[in-house]
C-alpha positions, -999 to 999 in steps of 0.1 A, spaced: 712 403 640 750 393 649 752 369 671 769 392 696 739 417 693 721 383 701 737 378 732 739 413 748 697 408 735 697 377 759 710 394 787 691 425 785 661 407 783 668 387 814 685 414 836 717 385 839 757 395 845 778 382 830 800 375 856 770 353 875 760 336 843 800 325 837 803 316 875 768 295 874 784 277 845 818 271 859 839 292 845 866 312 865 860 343 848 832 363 828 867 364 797 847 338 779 819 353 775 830 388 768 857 376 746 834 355 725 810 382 724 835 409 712 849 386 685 822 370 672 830 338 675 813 315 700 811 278 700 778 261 696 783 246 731 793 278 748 762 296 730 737 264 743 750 265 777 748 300 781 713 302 763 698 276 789 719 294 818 699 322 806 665 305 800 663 301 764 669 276 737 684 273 706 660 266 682 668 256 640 635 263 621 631 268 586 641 301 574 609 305 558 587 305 587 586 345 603 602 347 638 578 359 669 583 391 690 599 366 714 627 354 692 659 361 690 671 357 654 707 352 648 716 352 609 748 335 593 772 358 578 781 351 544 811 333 531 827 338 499 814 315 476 789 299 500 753 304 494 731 317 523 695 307 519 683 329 548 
């Protein structure tokens, strides 16, 4: 799953706005969130914060190990020449 489908996963499973999730975190405006969602790119600190705003955790585990129901599974797009092991 993209990590965008990821997100809008997270806050469809929790019932959350975005605009009460950005304001409980500090942010002046839900354009974070919805921008980072809509391009794809999100930092790792923006995606913990709004993870435990939300509930959850970000979790590493080996790739080998099948995810729960429960989990949210967010996979690496490939880069040229890069190897992906998941």
């Amino acid at each position: 799953m993209k990590i965008s489908e990821g997100i809008k996963e997270l806050f469809s499973r929790t019932g959350a706005k975005q605009k009460d999730v950005a304001a409980n975190l500090g942010y002046k405006s839900p354009a974070i969130i919805s921008n980072a969602i809509a391009r794809e790119n999100i930092t790792l600190d923006v995606l913990v914060r709004l993870c435990e705003a939300l509930n959850y955790n970000v979790v590493l585990r080996p790739s080998v190990i099948k995810a729960s129901e429960t989990e949210i599974v967010i996979d690496i797009p490939k880069k040229d020449g890069v190897k992906n092991n998941g």
